[in-house]
mmCIF file of the N, C-alpha and C atoms, coordinates in Angstrom:
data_MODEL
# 
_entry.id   MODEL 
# 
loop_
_atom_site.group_PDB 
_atom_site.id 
_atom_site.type_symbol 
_atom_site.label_atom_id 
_atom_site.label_alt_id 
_atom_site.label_comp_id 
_atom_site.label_asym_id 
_atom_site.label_entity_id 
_atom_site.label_seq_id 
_atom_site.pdbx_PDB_ins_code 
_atom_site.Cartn_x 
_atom_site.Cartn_y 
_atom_site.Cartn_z 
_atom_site.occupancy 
_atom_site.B_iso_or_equiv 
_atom_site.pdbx_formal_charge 
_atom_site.auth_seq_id 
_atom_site.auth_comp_id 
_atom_site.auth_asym_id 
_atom_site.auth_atom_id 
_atom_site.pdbx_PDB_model_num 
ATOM 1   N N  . UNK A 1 1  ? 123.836 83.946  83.974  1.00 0.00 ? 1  UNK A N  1 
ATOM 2   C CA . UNK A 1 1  ? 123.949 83.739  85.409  1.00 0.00 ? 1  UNK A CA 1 
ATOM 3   C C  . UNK A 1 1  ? 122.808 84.483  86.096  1.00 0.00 ? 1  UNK A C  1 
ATOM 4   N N  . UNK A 1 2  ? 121.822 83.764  86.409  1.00 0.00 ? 2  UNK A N  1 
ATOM 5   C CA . UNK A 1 2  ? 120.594 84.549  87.141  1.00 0.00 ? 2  UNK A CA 1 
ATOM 6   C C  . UNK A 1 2  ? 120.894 83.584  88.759  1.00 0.00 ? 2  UNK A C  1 
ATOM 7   N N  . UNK A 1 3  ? 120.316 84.485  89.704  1.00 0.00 ? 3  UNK A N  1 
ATOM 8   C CA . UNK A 1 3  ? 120.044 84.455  90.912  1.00 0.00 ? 3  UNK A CA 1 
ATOM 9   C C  . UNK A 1 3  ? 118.493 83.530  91.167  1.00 0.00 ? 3  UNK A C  1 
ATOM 10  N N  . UNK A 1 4  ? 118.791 82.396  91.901  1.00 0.00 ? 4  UNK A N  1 
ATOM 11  C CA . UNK A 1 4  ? 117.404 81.421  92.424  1.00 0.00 ? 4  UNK A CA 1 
ATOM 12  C C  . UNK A 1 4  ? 116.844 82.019  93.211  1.00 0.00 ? 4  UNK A C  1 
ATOM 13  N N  . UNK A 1 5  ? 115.534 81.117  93.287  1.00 0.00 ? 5  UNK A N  1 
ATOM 14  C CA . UNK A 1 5  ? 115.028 81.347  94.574  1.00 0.00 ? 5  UNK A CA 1 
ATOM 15  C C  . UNK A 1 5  ? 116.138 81.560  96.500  1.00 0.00 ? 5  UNK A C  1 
ATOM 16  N N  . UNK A 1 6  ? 116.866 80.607  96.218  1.00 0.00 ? 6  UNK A N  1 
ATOM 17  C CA . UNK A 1 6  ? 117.469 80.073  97.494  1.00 0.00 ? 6  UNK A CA 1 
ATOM 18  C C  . UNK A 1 6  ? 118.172 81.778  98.189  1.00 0.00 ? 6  UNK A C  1 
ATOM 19  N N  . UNK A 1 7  ? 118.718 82.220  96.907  1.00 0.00 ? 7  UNK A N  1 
ATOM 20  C CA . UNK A 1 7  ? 119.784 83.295  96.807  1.00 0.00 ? 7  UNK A CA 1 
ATOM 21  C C  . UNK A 1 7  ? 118.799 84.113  97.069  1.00 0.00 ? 7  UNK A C  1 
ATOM 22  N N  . UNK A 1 8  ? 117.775 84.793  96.116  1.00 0.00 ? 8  UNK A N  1 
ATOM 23  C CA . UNK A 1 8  ? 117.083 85.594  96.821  1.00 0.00 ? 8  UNK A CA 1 
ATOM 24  C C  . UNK A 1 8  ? 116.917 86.034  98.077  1.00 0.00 ? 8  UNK A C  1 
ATOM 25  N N  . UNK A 1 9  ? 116.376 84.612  98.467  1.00 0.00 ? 9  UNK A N  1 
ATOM 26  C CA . UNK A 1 9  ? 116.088 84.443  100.374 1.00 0.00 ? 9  UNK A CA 1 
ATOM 27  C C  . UNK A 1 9  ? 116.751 85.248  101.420 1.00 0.00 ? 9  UNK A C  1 
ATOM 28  N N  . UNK A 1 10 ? 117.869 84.745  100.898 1.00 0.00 ? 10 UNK A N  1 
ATOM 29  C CA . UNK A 1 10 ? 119.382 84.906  101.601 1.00 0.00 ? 10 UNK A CA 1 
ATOM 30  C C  . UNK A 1 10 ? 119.537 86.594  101.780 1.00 0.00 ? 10 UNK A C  1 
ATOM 31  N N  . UNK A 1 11 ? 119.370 87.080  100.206 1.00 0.00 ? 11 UNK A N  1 
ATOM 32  C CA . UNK A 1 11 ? 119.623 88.449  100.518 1.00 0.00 ? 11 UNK A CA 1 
ATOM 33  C C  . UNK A 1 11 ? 119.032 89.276  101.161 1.00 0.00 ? 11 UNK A C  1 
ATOM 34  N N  . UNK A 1 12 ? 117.362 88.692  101.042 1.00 0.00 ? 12 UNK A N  1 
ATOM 35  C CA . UNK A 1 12 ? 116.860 89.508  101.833 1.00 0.00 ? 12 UNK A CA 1 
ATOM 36  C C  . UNK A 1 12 ? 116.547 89.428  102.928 1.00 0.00 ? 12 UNK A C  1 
ATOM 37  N N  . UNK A 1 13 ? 116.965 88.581  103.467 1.00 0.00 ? 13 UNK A N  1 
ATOM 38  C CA . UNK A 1 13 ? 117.127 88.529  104.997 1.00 0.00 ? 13 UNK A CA 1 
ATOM 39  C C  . UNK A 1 13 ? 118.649 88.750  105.327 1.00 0.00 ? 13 UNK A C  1 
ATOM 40  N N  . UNK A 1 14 ? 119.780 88.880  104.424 1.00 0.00 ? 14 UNK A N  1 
ATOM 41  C CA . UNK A 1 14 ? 120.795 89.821  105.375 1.00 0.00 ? 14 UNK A CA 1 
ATOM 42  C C  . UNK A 1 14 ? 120.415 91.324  105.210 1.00 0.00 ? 14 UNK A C  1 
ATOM 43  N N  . UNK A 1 15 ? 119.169 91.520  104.352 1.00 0.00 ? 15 UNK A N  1 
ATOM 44  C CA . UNK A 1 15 ? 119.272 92.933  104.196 1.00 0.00 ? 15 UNK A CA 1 
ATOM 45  C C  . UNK A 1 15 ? 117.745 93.215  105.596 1.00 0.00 ? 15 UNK A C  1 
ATOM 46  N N  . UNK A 1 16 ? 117.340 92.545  105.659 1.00 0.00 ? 16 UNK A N  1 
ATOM 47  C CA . UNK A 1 16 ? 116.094 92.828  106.788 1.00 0.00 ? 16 UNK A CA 1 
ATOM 48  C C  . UNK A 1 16 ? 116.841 92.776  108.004 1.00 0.00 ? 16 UNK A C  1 
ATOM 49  N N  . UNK A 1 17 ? 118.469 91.990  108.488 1.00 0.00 ? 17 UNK A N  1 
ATOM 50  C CA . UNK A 1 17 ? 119.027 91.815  109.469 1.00 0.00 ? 17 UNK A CA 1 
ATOM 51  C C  . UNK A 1 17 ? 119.712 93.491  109.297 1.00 0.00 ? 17 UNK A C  1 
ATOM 52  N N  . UNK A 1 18 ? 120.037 94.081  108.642 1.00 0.00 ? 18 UNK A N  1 
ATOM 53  C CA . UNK A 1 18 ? 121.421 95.224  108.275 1.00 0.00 ? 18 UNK A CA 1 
ATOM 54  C C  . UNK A 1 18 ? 120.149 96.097  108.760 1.00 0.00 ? 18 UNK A C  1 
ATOM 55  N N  . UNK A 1 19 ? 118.722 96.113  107.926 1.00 0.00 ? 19 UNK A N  1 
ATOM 56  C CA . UNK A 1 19 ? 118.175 97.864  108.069 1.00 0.00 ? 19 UNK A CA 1 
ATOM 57  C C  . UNK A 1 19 ? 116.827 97.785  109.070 1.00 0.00 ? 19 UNK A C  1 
ATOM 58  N N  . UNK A 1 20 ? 116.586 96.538  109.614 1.00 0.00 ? 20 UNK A N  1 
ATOM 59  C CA . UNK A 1 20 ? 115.321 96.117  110.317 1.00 0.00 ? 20 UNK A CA 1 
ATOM 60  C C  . UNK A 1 20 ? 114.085 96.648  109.248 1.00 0.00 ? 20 UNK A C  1 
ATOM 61  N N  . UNK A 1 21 ? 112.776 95.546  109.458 1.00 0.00 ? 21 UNK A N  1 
ATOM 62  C CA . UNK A 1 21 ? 111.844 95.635  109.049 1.00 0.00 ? 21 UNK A CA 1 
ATOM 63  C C  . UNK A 1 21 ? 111.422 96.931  109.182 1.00 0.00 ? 21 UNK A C  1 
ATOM 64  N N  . UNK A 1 22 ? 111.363 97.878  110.124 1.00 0.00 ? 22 UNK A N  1 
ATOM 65  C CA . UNK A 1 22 ? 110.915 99.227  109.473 1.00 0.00 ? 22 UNK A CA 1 
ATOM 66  C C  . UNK A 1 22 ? 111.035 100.099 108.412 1.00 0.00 ? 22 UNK A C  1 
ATOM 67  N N  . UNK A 1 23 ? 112.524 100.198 108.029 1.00 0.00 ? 23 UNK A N  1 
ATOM 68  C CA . UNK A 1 23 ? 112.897 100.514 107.422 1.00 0.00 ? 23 UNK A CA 1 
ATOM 69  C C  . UNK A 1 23 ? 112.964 100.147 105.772 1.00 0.00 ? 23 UNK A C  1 
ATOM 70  N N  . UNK A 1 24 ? 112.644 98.886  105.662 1.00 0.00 ? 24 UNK A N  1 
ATOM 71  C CA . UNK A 1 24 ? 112.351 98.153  104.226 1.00 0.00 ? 24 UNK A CA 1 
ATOM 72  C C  . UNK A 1 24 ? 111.418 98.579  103.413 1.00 0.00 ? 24 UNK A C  1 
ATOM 73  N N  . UNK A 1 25 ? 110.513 99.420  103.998 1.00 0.00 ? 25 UNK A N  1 
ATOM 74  C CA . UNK A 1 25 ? 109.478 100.158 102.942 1.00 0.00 ? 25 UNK A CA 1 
ATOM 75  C C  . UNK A 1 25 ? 109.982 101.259 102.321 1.00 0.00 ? 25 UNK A C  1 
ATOM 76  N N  . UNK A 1 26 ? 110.841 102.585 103.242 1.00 0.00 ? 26 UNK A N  1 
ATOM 77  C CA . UNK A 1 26 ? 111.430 103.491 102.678 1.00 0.00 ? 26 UNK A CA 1 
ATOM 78  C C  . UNK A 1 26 ? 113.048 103.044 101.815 1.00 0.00 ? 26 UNK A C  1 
ATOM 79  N N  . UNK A 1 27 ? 113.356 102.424 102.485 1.00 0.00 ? 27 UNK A N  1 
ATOM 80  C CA . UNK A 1 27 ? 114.728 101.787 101.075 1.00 0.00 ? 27 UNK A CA 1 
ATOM 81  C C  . UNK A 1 27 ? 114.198 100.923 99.940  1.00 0.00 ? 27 UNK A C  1 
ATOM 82  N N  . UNK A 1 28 ? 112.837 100.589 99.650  1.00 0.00 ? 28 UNK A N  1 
ATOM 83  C CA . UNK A 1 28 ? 112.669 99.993  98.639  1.00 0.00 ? 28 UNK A CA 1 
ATOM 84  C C  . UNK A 1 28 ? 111.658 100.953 97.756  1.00 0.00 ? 28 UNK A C  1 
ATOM 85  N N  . UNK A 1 29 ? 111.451 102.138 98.667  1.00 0.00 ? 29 UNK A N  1 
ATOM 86  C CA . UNK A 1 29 ? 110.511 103.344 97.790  1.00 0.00 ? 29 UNK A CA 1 
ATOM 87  C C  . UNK A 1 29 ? 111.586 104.074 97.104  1.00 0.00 ? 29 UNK A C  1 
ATOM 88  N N  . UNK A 1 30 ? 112.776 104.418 97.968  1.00 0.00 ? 30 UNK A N  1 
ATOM 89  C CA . UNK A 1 30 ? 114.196 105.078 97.820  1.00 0.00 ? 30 UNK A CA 1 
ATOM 90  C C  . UNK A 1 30 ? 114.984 104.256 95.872  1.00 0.00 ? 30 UNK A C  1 
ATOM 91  N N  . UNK A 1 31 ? 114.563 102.651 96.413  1.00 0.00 ? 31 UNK A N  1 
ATOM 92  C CA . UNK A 1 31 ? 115.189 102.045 95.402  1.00 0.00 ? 31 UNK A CA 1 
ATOM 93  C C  . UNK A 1 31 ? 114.803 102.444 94.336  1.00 0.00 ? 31 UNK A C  1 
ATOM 94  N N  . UNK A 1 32 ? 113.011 102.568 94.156  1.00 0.00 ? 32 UNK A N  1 
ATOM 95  C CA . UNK A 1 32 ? 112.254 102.561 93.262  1.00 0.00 ? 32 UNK A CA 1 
ATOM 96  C C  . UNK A 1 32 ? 112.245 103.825 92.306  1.00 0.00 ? 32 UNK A C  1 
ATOM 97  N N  . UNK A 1 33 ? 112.043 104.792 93.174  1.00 0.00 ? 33 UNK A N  1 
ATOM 98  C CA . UNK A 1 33 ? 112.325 106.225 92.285  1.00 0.00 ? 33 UNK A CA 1 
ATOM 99  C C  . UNK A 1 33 ? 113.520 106.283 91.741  1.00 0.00 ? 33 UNK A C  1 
ATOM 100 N N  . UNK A 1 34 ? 114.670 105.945 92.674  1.00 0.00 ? 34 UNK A N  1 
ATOM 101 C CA . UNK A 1 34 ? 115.976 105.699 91.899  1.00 0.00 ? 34 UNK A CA 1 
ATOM 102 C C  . UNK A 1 34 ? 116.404 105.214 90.367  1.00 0.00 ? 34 UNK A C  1 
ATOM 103 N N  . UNK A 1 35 ? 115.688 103.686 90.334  1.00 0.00 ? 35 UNK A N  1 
ATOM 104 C CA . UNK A 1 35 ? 115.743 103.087 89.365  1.00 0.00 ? 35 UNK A CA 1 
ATOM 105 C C  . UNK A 1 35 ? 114.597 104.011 88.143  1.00 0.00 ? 35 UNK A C  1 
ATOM 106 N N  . UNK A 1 36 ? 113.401 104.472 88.183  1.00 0.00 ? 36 UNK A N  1 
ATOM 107 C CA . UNK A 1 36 ? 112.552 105.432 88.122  1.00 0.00 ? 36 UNK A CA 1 
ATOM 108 C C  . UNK A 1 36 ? 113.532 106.953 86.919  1.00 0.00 ? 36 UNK A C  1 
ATOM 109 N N  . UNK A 1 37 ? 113.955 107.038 88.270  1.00 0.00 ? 37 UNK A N  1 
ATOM 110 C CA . UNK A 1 37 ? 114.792 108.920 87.592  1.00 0.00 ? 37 UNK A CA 1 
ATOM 111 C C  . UNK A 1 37 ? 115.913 107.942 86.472  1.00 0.00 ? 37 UNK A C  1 
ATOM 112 N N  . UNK A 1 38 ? 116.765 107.097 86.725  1.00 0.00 ? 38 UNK A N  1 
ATOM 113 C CA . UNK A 1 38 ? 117.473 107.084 86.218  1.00 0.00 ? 38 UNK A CA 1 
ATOM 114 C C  . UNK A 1 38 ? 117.081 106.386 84.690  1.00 0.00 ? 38 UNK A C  1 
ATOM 115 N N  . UNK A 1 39 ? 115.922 106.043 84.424  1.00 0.00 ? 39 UNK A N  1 
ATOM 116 C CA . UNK A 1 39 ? 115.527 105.422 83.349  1.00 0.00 ? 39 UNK A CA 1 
ATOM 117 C C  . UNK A 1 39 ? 114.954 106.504 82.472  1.00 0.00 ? 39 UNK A C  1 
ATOM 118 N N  . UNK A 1 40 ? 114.426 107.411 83.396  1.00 0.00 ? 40 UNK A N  1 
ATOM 119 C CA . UNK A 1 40 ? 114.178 108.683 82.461  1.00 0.00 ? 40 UNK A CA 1 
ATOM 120 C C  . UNK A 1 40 ? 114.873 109.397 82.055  1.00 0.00 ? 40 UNK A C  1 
ATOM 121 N N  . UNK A 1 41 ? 116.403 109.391 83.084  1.00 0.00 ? 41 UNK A N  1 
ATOM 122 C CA . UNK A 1 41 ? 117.158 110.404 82.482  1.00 0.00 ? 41 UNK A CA 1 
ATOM 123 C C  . UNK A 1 41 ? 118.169 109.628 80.938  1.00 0.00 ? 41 UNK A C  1 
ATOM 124 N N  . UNK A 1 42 ? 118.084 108.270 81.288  1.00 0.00 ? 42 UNK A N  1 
ATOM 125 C CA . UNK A 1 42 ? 118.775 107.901 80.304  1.00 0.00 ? 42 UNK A CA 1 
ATOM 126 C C  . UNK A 1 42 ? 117.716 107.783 78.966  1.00 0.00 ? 42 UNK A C  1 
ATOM 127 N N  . UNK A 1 43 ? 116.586 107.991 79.306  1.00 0.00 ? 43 UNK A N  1 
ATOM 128 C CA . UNK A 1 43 ? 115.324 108.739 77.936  1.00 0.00 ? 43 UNK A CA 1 
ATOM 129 C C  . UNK A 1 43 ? 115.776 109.639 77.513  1.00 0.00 ? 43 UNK A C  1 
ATOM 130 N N  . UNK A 1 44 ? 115.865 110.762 78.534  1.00 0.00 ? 44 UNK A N  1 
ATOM 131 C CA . UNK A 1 44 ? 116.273 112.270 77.988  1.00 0.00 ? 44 UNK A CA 1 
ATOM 132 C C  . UNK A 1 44 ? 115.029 113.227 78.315  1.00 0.00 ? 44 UNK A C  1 
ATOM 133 N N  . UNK A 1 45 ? 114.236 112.261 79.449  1.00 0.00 ? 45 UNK A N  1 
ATOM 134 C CA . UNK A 1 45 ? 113.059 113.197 79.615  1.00 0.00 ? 45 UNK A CA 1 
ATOM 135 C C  . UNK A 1 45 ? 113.374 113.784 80.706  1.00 0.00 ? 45 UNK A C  1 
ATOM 136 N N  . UNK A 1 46 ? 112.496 115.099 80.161  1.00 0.00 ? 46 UNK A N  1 
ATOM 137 C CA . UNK A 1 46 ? 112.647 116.175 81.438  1.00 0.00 ? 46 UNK A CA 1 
ATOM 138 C C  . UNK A 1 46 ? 111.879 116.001 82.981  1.00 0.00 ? 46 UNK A C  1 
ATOM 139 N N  . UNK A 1 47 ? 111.306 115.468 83.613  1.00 0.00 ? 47 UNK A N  1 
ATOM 140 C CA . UNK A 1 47 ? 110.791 114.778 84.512  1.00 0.00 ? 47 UNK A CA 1 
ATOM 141 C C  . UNK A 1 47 ? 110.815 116.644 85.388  1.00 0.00 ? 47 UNK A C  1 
ATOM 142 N N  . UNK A 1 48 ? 109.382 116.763 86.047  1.00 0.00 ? 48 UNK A N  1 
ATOM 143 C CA . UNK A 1 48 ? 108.997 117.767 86.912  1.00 0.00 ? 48 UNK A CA 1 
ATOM 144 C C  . UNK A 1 48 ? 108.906 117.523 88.064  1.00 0.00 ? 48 UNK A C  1 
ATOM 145 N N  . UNK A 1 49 ? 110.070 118.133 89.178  1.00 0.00 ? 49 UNK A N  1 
ATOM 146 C CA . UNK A 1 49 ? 110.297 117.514 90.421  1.00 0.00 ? 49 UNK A CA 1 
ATOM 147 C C  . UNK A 1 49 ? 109.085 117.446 91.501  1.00 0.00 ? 49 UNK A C  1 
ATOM 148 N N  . UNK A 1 50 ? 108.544 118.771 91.129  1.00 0.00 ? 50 UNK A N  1 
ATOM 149 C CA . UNK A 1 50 ? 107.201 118.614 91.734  1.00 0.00 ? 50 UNK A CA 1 
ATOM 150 C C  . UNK A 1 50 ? 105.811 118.097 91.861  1.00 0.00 ? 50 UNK A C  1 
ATOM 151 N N  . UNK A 1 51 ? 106.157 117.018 90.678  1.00 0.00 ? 51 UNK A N  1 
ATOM 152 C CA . UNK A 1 51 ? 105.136 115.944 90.514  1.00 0.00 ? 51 UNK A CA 1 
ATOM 153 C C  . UNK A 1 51 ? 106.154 114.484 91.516  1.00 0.00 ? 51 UNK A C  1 
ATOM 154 N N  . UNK A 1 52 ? 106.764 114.358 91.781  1.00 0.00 ? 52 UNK A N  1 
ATOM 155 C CA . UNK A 1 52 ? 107.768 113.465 92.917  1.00 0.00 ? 52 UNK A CA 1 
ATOM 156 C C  . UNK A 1 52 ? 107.176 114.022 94.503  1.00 0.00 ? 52 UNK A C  1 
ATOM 157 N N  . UNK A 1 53 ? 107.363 115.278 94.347  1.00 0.00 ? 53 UNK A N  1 
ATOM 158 C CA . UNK A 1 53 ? 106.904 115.893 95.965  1.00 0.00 ? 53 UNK A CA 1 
ATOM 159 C C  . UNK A 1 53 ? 105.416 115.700 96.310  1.00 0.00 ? 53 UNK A C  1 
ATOM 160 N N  . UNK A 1 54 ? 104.439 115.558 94.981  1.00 0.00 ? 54 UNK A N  1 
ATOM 161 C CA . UNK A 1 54 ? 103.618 115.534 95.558  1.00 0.00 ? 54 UNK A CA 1 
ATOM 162 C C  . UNK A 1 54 ? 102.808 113.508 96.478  1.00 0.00 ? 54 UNK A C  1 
ATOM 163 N N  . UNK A 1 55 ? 103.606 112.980 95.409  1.00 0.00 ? 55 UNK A N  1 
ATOM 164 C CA . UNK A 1 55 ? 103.613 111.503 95.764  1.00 0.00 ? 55 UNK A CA 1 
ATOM 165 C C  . UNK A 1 55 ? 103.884 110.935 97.096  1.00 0.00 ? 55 UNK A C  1 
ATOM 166 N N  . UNK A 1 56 ? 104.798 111.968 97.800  1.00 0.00 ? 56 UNK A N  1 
ATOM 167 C CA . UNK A 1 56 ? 105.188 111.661 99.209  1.00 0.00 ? 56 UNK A CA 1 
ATOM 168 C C  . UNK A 1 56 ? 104.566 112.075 100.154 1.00 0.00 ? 56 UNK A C  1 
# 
């Protein structure tokens, strides 16, 4: 069961209606490190927070 084009669309325009276009850069940077930490932690790597601080 994968998601189309059509569906895509959809979501992201109820999600551009919910957080307005400003905001879509920092919830999809937010998403990104998220998905990010959690792939490392399920590595087992030790990840140095202060290489994150300096990116921002």
């Amino acid at each position: 069961m994968s998601l189309g084009f059509q569906e895509l669309l959809i979501i992201f325009l109820i999600v551009l209606v919910l957080f307005g276009a400003a905001k879509l850069p920092k919830l999809g940077r937010g998403l990104g490190e998220g998905i990010k930490n959690f792939r490392s932690g399920l590595k087992g790597e030790k990840g140095d927070s202060s290489e994150a601080d300096d990116e921002v």
